[in-house]
Each structure stands twice: as structure tokens, then as C-alpha cells.
N, C-alpha and C positions, 0 to 999 in steps of 0.2 A: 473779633478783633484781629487773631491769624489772619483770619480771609482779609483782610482789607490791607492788612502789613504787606501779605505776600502779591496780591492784586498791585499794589501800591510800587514792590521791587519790581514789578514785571514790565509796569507801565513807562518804569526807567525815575517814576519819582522820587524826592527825598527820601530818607527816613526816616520813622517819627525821630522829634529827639529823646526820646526816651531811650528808642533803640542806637539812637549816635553815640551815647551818652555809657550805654552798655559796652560799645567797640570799643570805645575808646579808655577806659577804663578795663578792661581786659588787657588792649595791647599797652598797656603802662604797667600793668600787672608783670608781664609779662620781661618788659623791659628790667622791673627792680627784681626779676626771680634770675636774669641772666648775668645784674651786674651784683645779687649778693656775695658769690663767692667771691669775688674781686675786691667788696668792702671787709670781709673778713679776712683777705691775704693780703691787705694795703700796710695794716701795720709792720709786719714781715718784710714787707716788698722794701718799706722805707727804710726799716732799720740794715737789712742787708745791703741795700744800696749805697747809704748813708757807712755803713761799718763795715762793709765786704765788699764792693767792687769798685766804688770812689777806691781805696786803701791800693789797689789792686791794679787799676790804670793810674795811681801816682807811681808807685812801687815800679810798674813799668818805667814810666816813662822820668822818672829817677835815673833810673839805671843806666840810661841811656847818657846822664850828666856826669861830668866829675863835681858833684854838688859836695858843695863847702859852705857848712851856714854861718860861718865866721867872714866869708867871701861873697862880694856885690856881683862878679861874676862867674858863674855857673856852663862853662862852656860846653859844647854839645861834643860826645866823643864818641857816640854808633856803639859797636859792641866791643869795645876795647875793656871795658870792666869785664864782661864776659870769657875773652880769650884770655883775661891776665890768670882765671882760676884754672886754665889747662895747659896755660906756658911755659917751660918749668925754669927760664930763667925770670919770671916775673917776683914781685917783692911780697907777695902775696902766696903762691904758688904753695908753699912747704907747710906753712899755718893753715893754711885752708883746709888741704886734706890730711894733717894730721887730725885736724878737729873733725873732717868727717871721719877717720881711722875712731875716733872714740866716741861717736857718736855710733856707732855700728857695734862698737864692739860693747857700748852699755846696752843697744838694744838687743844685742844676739842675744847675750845670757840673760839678760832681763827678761825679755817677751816671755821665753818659755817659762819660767816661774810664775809669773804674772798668772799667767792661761792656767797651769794644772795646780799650783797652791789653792786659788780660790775653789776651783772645780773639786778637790780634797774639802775644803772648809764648807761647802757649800752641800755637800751628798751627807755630811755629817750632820750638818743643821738642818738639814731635812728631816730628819727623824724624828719622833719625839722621844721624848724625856725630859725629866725637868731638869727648869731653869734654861728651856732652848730659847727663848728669846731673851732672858739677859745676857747670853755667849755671843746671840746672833749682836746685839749692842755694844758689846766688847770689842769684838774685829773691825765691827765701821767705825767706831770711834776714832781712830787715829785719823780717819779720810779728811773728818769735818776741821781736821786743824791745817792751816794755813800753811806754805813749802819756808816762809822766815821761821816758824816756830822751830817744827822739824828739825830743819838745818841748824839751826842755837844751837841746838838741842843736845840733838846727834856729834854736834861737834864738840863738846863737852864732854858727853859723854864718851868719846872713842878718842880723845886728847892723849897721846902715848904718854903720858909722864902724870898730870892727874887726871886722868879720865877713868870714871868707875869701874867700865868694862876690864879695863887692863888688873884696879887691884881686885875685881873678883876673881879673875883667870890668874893671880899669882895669889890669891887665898885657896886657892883648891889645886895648887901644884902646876900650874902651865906659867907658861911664858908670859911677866907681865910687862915687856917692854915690844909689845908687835907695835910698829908704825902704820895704825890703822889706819890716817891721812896722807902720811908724806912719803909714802913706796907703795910699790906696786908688786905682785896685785891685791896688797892689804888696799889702798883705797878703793880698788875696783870691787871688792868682795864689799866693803862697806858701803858704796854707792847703792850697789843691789840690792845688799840685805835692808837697807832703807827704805829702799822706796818698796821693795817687795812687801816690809811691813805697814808702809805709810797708804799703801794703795790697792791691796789685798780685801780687804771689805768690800770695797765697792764693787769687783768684778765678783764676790762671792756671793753679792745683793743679785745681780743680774743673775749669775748661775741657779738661785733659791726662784725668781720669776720664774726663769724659763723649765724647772722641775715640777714645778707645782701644776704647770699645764699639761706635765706629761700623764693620761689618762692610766688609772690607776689598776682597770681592766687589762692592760696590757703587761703588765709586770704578774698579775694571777693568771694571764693567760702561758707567760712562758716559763712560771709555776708549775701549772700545770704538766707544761711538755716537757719538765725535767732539765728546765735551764739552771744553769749552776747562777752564783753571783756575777763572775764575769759576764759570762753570757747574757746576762739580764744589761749588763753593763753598757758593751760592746753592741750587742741586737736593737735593747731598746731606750739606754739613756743618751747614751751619742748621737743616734739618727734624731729622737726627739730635740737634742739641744744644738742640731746642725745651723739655724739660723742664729742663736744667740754665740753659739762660737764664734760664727762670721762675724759678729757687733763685735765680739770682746776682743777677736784677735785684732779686729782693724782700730778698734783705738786704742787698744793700748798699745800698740807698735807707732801710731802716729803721737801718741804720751810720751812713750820711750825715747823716739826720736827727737821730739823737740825737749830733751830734760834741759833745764840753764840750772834752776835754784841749788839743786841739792851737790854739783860739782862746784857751784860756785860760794857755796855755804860751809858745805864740809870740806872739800878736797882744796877748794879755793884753786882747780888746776894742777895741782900737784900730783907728782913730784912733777916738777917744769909745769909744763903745758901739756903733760899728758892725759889730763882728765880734764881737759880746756875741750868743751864741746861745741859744736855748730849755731846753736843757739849763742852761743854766750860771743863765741867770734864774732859773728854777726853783729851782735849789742855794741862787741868794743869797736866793731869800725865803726857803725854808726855814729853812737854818741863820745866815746875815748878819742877814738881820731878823728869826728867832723868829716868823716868820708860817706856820706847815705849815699851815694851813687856806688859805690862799690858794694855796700852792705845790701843791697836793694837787687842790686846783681847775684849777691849770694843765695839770698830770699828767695830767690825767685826759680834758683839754679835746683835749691834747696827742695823748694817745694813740688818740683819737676822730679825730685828725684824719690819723694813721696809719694808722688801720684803714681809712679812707675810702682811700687811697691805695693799700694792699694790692691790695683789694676791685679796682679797676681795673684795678692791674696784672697779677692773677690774670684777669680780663677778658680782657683784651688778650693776655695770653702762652698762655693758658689751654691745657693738653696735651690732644690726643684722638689715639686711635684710630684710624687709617685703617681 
């Protein structure tokens, strides 16, 4: 039957169909093996599309209006939102960058707490001893609650006149009248210790992943050669958690950055507008003043001004290879 197939290809005639029948059915084959990964990135593809880059060419091309959704006209004004955030007699000008002034300045002190509290919490939960996973449950616990609760919460709690904190610290002899919301930088120290305690588990969940893959031979190995603790520390826990520090410092610097809830919960912007963040400025042009063409400008000014910071910090952390 070969002989007569191949006799048959040579002569220039059909194929059986049995054999067309095989072609053809291989290249369909071969068709659904090219287009599967594309039906398993379609949901992704949509949802991004649909909630990330639509969002993204309106947000542009927003910015580019003095859009007023109170107003039937929406007139076209180029980059005039843009030059009013670096003009300094514009009506914008002073609030904008104060709000990035404290937006920088909750991420400066925040970031690094962020990064070495959990990295502290996390070499300890490593260990064993008992009761390590009801501690490890303890510290994530505060994550899974919402930034409205927190902020009640917090605010209550740190209220200079009844707020608990104050009459512990004047039951054990301190001062029970500090203005933990409405001066500074008692609200700035309460912003951080907030969130530092609200959002500590989570980066201490990542730092517990990324030890447990560090192989265990390696820590007997510089055991052996006489490495002290540090040294085990320095040689071989940091080089192991070089990629997972690059995750943790880049979002939570981009967490940091965008805070709204917890300034806007406890500090409420106080005292003035000094704890009046980026995010929240943002919100109140948008939906306070009816101005999305300027808030959409800030957005965007904003997120430029993230990406630059990324960019660095991917620099700087950058994972290779040995």
C-alpha cells in the first residue's frame, strides 16, 4: 500500500483520501496548538483592555479638556492643564505640589519601615518554635481588613482628648494631651505607624516565600567555614532574597505613593492641608470641583512620575544571574 501511495505522489496524482484527510487534520492540529495560548491570555487581554488601557486613552485624552460634567461643553485646551501644575502663578500651582511635598514625604519614612520591619518579622517566623503559625496569623491579620475600618479605627483611637492611646500614655506617666491628628509630626508619625502596622504582614508573607526557597545547604555550608550570624545574613540571606526585595520595595513604594484612605480617615489633611496627599488632591478635582480634565492631567503627570521611580528602583535592585 506505501508502494502504490508513493507510486501514486510521483505520478503527480491525488491522494488517497485517507491521506488528505490525515494533512488536513494535522494542520488544524496545529492551527488550535498556535492559537491556545492566546485563548488562555484572551480573558486577561479583555479585562486589561477593558479596565487598563480604555481608562488610559480616556484619562489622556481627558486631560487634554477642561471637562466639566455639570457642563454640555467640554472645550479642547492642548496642554494648558499640564503647564498650570509647573506655572507658579497658576490656581493650582501651590496645592499640587504641596500634596506631592507629602506624598514623598509619607513615602520616604514609610518605604524603609515597610521593607526591614517585615524582613525582622519574617527571619523570626522562620524559625521554629511553637505556636509559629498562630504569630505568623497574628501579623497578617490586620492586612485582610479594609483601609474604612483602620482609619475609624485609628481615629478613635489616637482622638487627643478621648482616644485610648493618650489615656494609656498619661496612665504610665507621659504626656496624655500629644495631637496625634491635628499637628505635625504627631500626625505624620501616626500615619506611618498605621499603616506600618496595617500592611506589615503582607510584605512579611512574601519575605517567609522567598526564605523558605533559600536552600538550607547553604547556611551548613557557611556554618561550616566559620561564618558568624551576620555573615550568614549578609552572604547568604540578602543575595537569596535579591528578587523578592525588588517585588517588595517596588510595590510598596508604589502603595506608599498612591496612600488617599488613611490621610483622609485619620489626619483628614491636617493640620491644613499638610497631610492632604496626591491621591486625594486628585479625587477632590475630579469629583469636589467637576474639573476631570485637570485631575486626569495630574494622573497622568503623577503616574510619570512613578514610572520614573520604578525605572530606578528596577536599576538599583535589578536581579542577575551569577
Amino acid at each position: 500500500m506505501a508502494d502504490v501511495i508513493e507510486v501514486g505522489a510521483a505520478r503527480g496524482d491525488a491522494p488517497p483520501p485517507a491521506a488528505s484527510a490525515a494533512r488536513r487534520g494535522a494542520k488544524s492540529a496545529n492551527r488550535v496548538g498556535r492559537a491556545t495560548p492566546y485563548l488562555f491570555l484572551a480573558p486577561y487581554l479583555v479585562l486589561f483592555t477593558v479596565f487598563g488601557l480604555l481608562p488610559i486613552v480616556l484619562g489622556l485624552y481627558l486631560s487634554l479638556h477642561q471637562w466639566d460634567f455639570q457642563l454640555p461643553n467640554r472645550p479642547f485646551v492642548g496642554l494648558d492643564n499640564y503647564q498650570e501644575l509647573f506655572s507658579s502663578d497658576s490656581a493650582v500651582f501651590g496645592d499640587w505640589w504641596q500634596s506631592v511635598r507629602a506624598t514623598a514625604i509619607f513615602t520616604v519614612v514609610s518605604v524603609p519601615l515597610l521593607v526591614v520591619v517585615p524582613l525582622g518579622l519574617a527571619l523570626l517566623l522562620n524559625r521554629s518554635f511553637p505556636g509559629r503559625t498562630f504569630f505568623r496569623a497574628v501579623y497578617f491579620a490586620p492586612y485582610v481588613l479594609g483601609v474604612a475600618v483602620i482609619g475609624l479605627l485609628w481615629r478613635f483611637l489616637l482622638d487627643a482628648n478621648l482616644g485610648l492611646v493618650n489615656r494609656v500614655l498619661g496612665a504610665v506617666g507621659l504626656p496624655s494631651d500629644t495631637p496625634w491628628v491635628t499637628d505635625v509630626p504627631w500626625a505624620w508619625i501616626s500615619l506611618v505607624g498605621v499603616t506600618v502596622w496595617w500592611t506589615s504582614g503582607f510584605n512579611a508573607v512574601i519575605y517567609l516565600a522567598g526564605l523558605q526557597d533559600i536552600a538550607p545547604e547553604l547556611y551548613e555550608a557557611a556554618k561550616v567555614d566559620g561564618a558568624s550570624a551576620w555573615e550568614r545574613f549578609r552572604h547568604v540571606t540578602l543575595p537569596g532574597l535579591r528578587p523578592v526585595l525588588l517585588f517588595v520595595m517596588t510595590t510598596t513604594v508604589l502603595a506608599s505613593a498612591n496612600v488617599f484612605g488613611q490621610s483622609f480617615l485619620i489626619t483628614q489633611g491636617a493640620p491644613g492641608t499638610e497631610t492632604r496627599t496626591v491621591v486625594w488632591y486628585i479625587v477632590e478635582q475630579g469629583l469636589r470641583n467637576n474639573d476631570a480634565g485637570r485631575a486626569a492631567a495630574m494622573s497622568i503627570v503623577f503616574a510619570l512620575m512613578l514610572a520614573v521611580v520604578s525605572l530606578a528602583n528596577f536599576r538599583l535592585f535589578r536581579y542577575r544571574e551569577d
